[in-house]
Every structure is written in structure tokens, then in C-alpha cells.
C-alpha positions as CSV (number, residue, x, y, z in Angstrom):
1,X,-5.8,-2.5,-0.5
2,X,-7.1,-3.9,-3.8
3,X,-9.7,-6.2,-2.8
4,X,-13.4,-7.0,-4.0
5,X,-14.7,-7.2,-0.7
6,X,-14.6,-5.3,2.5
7,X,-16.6,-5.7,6.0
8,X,-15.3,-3.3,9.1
9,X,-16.7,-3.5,12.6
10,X,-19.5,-1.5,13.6
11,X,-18.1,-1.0,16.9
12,X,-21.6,-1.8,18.6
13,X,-20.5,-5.0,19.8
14,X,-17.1,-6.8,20.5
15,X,-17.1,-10.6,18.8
16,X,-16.5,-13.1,21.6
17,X,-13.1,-14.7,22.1
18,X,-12.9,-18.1,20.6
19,X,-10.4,-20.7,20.9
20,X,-8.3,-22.7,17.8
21,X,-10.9,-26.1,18.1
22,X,-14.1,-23.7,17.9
23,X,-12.7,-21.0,15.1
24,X,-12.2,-24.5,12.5
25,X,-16.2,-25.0,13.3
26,X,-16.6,-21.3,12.6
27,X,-14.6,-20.2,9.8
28,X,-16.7,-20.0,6.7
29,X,-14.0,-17.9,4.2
30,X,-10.7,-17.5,4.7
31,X,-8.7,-15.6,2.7
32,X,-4.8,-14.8,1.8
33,X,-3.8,-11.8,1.4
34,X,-0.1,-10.7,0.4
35,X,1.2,-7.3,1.5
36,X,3.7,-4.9,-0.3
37,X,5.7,-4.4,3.2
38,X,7.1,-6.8,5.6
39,X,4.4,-6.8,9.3
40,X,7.3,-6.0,11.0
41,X,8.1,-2.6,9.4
42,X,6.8,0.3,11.4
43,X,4.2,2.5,9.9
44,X,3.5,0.4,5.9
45,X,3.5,-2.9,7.4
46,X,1.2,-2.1,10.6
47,X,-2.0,-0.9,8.4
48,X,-2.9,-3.8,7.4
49,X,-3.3,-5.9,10.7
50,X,-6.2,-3.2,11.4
51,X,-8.8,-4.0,8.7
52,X,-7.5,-8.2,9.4
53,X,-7.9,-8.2,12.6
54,X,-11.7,-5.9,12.2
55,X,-13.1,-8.7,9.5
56,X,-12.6,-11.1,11.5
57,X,-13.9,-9.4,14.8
58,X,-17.1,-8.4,12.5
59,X,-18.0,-11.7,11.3
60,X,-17.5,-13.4,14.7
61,X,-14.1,-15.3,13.2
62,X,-16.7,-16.8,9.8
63,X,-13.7,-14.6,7.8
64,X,-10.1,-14.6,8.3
65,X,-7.6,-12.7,6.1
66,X,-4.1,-14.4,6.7
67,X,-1.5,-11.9,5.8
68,X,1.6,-12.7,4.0
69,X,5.1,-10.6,3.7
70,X,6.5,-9.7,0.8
71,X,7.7,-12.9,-1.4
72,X,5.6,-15.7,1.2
73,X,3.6,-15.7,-1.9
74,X,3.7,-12.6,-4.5
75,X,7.1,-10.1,-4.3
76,X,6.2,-6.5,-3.6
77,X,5.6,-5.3,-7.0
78,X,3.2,-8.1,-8.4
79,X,0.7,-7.9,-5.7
80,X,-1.6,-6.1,-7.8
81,X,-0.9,-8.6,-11.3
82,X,-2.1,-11.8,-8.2
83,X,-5.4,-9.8,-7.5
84,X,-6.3,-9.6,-11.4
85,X,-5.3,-12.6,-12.7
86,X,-6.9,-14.2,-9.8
87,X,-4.5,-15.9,-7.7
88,X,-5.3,-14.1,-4.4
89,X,-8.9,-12.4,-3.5
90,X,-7.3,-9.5,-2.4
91,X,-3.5,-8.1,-1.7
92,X,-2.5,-4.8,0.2
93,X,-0.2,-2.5,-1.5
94,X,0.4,1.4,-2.5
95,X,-1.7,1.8,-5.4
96,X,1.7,3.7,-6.5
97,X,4.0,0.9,-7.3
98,X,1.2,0.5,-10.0
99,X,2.2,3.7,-12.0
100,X,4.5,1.8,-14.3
101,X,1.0,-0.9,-15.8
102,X,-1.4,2.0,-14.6
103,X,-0.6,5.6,-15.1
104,X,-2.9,7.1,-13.6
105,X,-2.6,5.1,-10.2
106,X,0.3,8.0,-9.1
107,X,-2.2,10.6,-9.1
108,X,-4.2,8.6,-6.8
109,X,-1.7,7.1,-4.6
110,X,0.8,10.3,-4.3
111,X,2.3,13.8,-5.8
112,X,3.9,16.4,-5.1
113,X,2.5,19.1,-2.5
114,X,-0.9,17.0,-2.4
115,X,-3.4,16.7,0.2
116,X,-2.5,15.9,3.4
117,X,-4.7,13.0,5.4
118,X,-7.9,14.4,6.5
119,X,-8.6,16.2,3.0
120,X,-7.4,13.0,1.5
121,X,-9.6,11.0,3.1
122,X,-12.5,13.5,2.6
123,X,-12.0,13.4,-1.3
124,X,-11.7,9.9,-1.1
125,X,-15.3,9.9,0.6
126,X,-16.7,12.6,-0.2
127,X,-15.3,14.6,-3.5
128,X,-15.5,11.6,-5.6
129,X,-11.6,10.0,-5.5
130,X,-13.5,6.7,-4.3
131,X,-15.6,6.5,-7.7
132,X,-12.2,8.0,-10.0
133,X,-10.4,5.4,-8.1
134,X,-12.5,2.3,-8.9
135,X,-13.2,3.5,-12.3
136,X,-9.6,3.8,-13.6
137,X,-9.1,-0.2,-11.7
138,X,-12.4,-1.9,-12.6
139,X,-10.8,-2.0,-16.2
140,X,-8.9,-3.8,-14.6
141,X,-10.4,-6.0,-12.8
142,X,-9.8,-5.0,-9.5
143,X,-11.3,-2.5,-6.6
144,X,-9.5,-0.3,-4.6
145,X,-10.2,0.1,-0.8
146,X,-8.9,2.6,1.6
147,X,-7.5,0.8,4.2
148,X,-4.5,3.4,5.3
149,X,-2.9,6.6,4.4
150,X,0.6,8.2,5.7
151,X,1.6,12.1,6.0
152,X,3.7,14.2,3.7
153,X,7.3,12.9,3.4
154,X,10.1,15.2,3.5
155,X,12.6,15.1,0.1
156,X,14.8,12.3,1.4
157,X,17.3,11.5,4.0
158,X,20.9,12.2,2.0
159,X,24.9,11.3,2.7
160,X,25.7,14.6,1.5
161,X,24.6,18.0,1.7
162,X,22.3,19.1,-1.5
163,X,23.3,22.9,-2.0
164,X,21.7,23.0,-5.0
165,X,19.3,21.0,-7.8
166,X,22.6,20.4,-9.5
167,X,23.9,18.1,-7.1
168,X,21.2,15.9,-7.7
169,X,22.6,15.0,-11.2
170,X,23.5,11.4,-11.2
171,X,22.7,11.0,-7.7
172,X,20.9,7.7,-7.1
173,X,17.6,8.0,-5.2
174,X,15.2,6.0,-4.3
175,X,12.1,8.0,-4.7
176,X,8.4,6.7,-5.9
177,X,5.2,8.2,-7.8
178,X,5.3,11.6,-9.7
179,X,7.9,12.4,-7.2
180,X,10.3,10.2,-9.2
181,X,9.5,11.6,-12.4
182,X,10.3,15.1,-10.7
183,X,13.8,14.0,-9.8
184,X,14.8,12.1,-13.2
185,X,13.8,15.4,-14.9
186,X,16.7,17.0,-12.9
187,X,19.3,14.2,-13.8
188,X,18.3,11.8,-10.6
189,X,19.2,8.0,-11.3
190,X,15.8,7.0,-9.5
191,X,15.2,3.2,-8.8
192,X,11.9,2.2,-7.6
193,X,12.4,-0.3,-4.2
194,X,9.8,-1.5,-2.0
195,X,9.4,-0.3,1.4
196,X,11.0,-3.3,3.5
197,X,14.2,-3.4,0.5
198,X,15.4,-0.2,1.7
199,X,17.7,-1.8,4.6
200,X,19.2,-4.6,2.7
201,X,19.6,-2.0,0.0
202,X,22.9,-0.3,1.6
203,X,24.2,1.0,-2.0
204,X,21.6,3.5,-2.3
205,X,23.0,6.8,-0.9
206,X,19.6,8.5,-0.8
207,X,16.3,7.0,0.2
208,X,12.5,8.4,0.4
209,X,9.7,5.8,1.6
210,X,6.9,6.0,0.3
């Protein structure tokens, strides 16, 4: 999430219900927020209902982040251009698709045989990736959150059998990050999709989400 801002339940307390005529009274900020992956796809698009719906329990419903698919407001890939130039407050997105306007963002965001969650998170925390993180992005106007992290991905789901790195030449992939740079080394055709595309997106005979 590339955001300013965050707040996140303590847990102590649970805010107290409040209806639609009350929350108008109450609501101090309210935010919108456009996300890289459609709500409705499992895993990407679930993340960032969490830290929504924990804002607003926090502040007792003073701040609401209303969350926006793909295209409502930004498409995928321009969530990150919004948050600097100041059209959104915040947008949640893989710090990957960056990799193309911000190099380094790959390293953070994904590479091959890196860390899985829990040391992820602990160098995010602890082994300074938070400060790397916001000092490659503040030139930029911009800080990163951690809002959610996935597991290792396997090397894709493929038509046909790979019996060996040859049969990858030509082969059109959609693969993300370092990853991709990997697999145009050994001939790949690697196109660069956002999560939620890769239904519609029939023609492409190999996938990897990132």
C-alpha cells in the first residue's frame, strides 16, 4: 500500500456499530483508495478490505477508506503515478508493477528464491527493509506500508510440458519482477498483466501471479 498515513486497531476495544444517519455526523476523513486487483479476486484483492475495514473500526468510523477496483478510477498500473501526483491519498498495489519507473522496487516487492513471509516481514520490521523501502519512495513522494504479503509461487501453470530451458524460447509468459527478467534472458516473450487481467487474458498460454 503506498499511502502517507496508516492507523490499525489496537485490538483493546471493538468500535461500536453505527448506522448510515449517525456515520455522516461522524465521518471526519474519508478517503479513496484504488487497488491493483479487482475485491473479488481471491488472495490480491482480499488484503486490502483488512487494513479498510481496521481504520475505520480504530477511529470509531471518523475515517473511511472507500476502495476502488481496478479502472473505477486509476487502471492497475498507474496506481502508484495517482498517489504522487496527488490525485488519491493513498492506492494499494504490488510495489512490483513499479519496477519499470522505479528499479529498485523489484527487489523490494519480489525475486527469485527470496524470503518467505515471516522473515519478510521480520526484515521489513526489524532488519531495516521498512527504512530501505521508504527511502528509495520518499524521492518520490510517496510511503510504502505493509499491508499484505503472499508465499512463494511456483514457475507457472503451462499448456505444455517444459522438458527443458529451451522450450521456453518464444514462449509467452506472463511473469512479473526480477522473475521476468530471468525468463526474457532465456528467450521468454514476457508481458507484464495485472492480477485480475489474467482471465480475460485467454491468449496467454502460460501465467504466474504475482
Amino acid at each position: 500500500m503506498v499511502v502517507s498515513l496508516a492507523v490499525r486497531s489496537s485490538g483493546a476495544e471493538k468500535a461500536p456499530r453505527i448506522n448510515n444517519d449517525t456515520l455522516k455526523e461522524i465521518v471526519r476523513e474519508r478517503w479513496r483508495v484504488p487497488l491493483s486487483s479487482s475485491r473479488n479476486l481471491p488472495g490480491n484483492g482480499e488484503t486490502p478490505v483488512w487494513p479498510a475495514n481496521a481504520v475505520q473500526e480504530a477511529t470509531g468510523g471518523s475515517f473511511i477508506i472507500d476502495l476502488f477496483d481496478p479502472g473505477e478510477i486509476v487502471p492497475a498500473f498507474a496506481i502508484t503515478d495517482a498517489v504522487r501526483d496527488r490525485k488519491v491519498p493513498a492506492g494499494y498495489t504490488w510495489l512490483g508493477y513499479d519496477q519499470g519507473k522505479i528499479p529498485a522496487s523489484a527487489l523490494i516487492a519480489a525475486k527469485p528464491f527470496g524470503m518467505e513471509p515471516w522473515p519478510f516481514i521480520g526484515w521489513w520490521l526489524h532488519g531495516g527493509g521498512k527504512e530501505l523501502s521508504e527511502e528509495i519512495y520518499v524521492k518520490h513522494n510517496m510511503k510504502p506500508l505493509l499491508c499484505g504479503i503472499s508465499g512463494p509461487e511456483t514457475a507457472g501453470w503451462f499448456a505444455q510440458p517444459l522438458k527443458s530451458v529451451d522450450d521456453l524460447d518464444g514462449l509467452k509468459i506472463r511473469f512479473a519482477g526480477l522473475g521476468g527478467k530471468a525468463m526474457q534472458r532465456v528467450g521468454a516473450s514476457v508481458t507484464m498483466l495485472p492480477a485480475g487481467d489474467l482471465v480475460a487474458r485467454t491468449g496467454v498460454r502460460a501465467v504466474i501471479i504475482a
